[in-house]
C-alpha positions in Angstrom: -23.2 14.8 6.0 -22.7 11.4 4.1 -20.5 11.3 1.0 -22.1 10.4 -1.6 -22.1 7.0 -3.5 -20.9 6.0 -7.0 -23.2 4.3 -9.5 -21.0 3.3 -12.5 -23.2 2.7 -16.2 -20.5 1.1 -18.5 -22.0 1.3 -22.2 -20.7 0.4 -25.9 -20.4 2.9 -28.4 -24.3 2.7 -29.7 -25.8 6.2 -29.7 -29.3 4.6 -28.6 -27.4 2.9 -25.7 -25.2 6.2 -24.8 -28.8 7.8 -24.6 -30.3 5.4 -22.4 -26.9 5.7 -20.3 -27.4 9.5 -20.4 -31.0 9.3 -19.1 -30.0 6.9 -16.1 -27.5 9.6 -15.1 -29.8 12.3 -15.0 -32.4 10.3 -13.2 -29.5 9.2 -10.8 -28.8 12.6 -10.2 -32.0 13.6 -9.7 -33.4 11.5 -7.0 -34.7 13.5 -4.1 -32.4 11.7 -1.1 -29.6 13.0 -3.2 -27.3 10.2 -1.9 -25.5 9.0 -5.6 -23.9 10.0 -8.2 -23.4 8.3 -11.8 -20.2 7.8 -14.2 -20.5 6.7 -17.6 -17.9 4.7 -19.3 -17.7 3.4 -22.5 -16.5 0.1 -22.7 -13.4 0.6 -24.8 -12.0 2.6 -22.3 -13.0 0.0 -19.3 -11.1 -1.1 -16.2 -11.6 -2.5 -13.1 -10.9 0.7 -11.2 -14.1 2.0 -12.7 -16.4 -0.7 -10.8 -14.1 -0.9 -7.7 -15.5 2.1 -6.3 -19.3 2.0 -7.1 -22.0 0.1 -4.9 -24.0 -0.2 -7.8 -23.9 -0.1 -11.4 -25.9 -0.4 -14.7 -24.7 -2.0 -18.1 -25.5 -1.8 -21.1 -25.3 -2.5 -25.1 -27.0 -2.6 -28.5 -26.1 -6.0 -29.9 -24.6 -9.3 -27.8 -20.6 -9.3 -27.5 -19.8 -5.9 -28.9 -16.3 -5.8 -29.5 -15.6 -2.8 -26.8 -17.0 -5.5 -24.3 -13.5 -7.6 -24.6 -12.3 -5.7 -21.3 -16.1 -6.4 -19.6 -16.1 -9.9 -20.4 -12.6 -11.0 -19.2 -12.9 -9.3 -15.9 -16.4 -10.2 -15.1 -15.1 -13.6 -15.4 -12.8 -13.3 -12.6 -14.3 -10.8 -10.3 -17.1 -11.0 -7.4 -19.6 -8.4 -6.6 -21.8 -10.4 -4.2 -23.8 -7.2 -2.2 -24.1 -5.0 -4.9 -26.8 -4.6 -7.5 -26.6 -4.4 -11.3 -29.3 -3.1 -14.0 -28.8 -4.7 -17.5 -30.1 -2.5 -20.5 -29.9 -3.5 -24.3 -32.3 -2.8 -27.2 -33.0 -6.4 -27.9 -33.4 -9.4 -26.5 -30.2 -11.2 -27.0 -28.4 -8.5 -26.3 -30.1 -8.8 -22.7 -29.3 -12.7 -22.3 -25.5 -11.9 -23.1 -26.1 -9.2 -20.4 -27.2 -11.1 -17.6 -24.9 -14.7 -18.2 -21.5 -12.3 -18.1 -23.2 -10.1 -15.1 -24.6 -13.4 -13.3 -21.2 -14.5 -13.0 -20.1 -11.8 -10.7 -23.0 -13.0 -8.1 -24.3 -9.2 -8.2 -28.6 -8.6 -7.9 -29.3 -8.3 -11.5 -32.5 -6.2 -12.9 -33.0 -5.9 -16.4 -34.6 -3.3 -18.4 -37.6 -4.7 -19.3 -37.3 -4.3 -23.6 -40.6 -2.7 -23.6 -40.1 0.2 -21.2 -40.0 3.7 -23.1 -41.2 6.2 -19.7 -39.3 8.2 -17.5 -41.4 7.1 -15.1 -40.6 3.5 -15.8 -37.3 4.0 -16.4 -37.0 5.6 -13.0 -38.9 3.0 -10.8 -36.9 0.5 -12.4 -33.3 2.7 -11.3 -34.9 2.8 -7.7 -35.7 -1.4 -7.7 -32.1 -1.8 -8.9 -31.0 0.9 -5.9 -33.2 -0.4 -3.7 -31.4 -4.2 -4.5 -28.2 -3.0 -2.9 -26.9 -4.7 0.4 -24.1 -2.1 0.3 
């Protein structure tokens, strides 16, 4: 039996955005080919041993540049994740724009959250189009 993959979901400290983060998991976790399984970080706590082992990952905050991001934004300067697929979540729209210019960087599929989307149902198909993404 395959071992199971890592999805990584690195958040900022925003309840509303450790909610979404939570929800992701469980839908993660969920999915019926059983093949993943999510970690949450919070941003403050961030390194690049959290990413190095996941084939995809999510990220997300409430407001552009949180201050827990310092970590994100330095490493995704330097770092390539060409093959691997990203979803972008934020509760506003310029939060999302920061989002995707420090994850486009990387060269990693990016899928954002559309702002709108409130379902489980949407907020699943979207998780599979992200997994789906992955050349990993």
């Amino acid at each position: 039996m395959e071992d199971k993959k890592q999805i990584s979901i690195i958040t900022d400290e925003a309840d509303k955005t450790q909610d979404t983060a939570k929800t992701i998991a469980g839908i993660i976790e969920s999915l019926p080919e059983n093949r993943y399984f999510a970690s949450i970080v919070n941003a403050e706590n961030f390194s690049a041993t959290d990413l190095q082992p996941a084939v995809i990952f999510f990220i997300g905050c409430e407001t552009p540049k949180p201050a827990s991001f310092s970590k994100v934004d330095e490493l995704f300067e330097h770092i390539n994740f060409a093959g691997r697929s990203c979803g972008i979540f934020a509760q506003e729209g310029k939060a999302l724009e920061y989002l995707t210019k420090i994850v486009n960087n990387t060269e990693a599929s990016v899928s954002a959250l559309p702002l709108e989307e409130k379902t489980e149902a949407g907020l699943k198909a979207w998780i599979e189009g992200v997994i789906e993404r992955c050349r990993l």
